[in-house]
C-alpha positions, 0 to 999 in steps of 0.5 A, a space after each residue: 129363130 125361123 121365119 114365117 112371112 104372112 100378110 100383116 091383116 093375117 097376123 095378130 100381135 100377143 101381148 108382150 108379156 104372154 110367153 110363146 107357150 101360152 101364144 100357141 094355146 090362143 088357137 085352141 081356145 079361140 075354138 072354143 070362144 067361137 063355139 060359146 058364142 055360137 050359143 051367146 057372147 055374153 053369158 051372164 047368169 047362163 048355166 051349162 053343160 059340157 060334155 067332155 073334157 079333153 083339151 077343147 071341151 076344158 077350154 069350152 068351159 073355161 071361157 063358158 066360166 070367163 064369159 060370166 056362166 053363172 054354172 059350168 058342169 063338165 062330164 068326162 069319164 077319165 079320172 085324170 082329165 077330170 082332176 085337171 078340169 078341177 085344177 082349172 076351177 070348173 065343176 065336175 061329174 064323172 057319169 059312169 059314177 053318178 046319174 048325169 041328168 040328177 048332177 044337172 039338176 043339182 048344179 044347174 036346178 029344176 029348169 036344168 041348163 040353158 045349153 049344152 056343149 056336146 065337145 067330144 064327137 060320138 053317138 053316147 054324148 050326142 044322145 046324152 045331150 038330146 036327152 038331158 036337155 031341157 024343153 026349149 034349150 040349146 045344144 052346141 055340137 064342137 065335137 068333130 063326128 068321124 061317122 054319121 051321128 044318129 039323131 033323135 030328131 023327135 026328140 030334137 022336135 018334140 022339144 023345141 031344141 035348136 041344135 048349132 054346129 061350131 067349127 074352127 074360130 073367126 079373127 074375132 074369136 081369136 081377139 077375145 081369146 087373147 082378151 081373155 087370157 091377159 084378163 087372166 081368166 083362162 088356166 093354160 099351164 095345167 092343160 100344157 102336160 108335155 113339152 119336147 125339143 124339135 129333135 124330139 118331136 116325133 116322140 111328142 106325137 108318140 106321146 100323143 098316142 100312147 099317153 091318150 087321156 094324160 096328153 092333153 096339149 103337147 108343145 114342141 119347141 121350134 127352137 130346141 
């Protein structure tokens, strides 16, 4: 077992039950509990959209859903992140498959979704998110742009549309996600694909570059 001193206010107690696992998993999803409630804390009766469906944009929906979303739709091109989405309850549309826009108003109804989570980071799904949001809505930017994105910004004004940044998380957001997941609200396992001794840990991020889509949280265990 190796050792780590940090101050006592900068560290926060898992319930004791909760394996070492799914602890490493609380800061993933703490960005994503910080990202849903940019848009709100409470979303009951909410419908929204997820854009994405790597290991944040799973977790975005996820805590949409645990925090009372009345619909989640999540949009991925990859047949495997896909399966794993719907492992985890959430709905599903692959857009290279089926209009998106016709699956938003299926799920979500005429009026469409009250926010999108745009979690991937790139110019196709930014454009996606102006577009297929309705008049008056929100849209939650989680995804990290490598370059400057192109924005719409008529179309963001002609729209009435309040665009929100999310980065990282707050101590809050790292009490509800461990809130949420001793409520037993949250499907970590099927997001954890891969795990590696420490010895082995340059082939876990081996893994990380070669697997791509199919390397969606790989652990590394310290002790190993």
């Amino acid at each position: 077992m190796r050792n780590f001193v940090v101050d006592a206010n900068k560290a926060l107690v898992l319930p004791e039950e909760m394996s070492w696992d799914h602890g490493a998993m609380i800061e993933p999803l703490a960005v994503a509990v910080h990202a849903v409630r940019r848009y709100a804390a409470d979303m009951t009766g909410k419908k929204a959209v997820v854009l994405g469906g790597g290991p944040i944009g799973n977790l975005v929906a996820q805590t949409a859903k645990a925090l009372g979303a009345e619909v989640v739709l999540l949009s991925e091109l990859s047949a495997y992140r896909l399966d794993t989405a719907k492992k985890c309850g959430i709905a599903t549309v692959n857009p290279s498959e089926k209009d998106l826009l016709e699956a938003i108003t299926e799920a979500c109804g005429e009026d469409r979704a009250d926010v999108i989570f745009e979690c991937i980071g790139i110019n196709p799904t930014m454009k996606q998110a102006i577009a297929y949001a309705r008049k008056g809505s929100h849209i939650v930017v989680v995804g990290v742009f490598a370059d400057l994105a192109t924005v719409d910004m008529a179309a963001v004004q002609d729209h009435e549309l309040t665009l929100l940044g999310s980065a990282m998380y707050r101590e809050e957001d790292y009490i509800k996600a461990i809130e949420l997941v001793a409520a037993g609200k949250i499907e970590f396992e099927t997001l954890i694909t891969h795990r590696f001794g420490f010895r082995e840990f340059k082939k876990g991020y081996d893994t990380i570059d070669l697997e791509k889509d199919k390397a969606m949280k790989v652990m590394i265990n310290m002790e190993a």
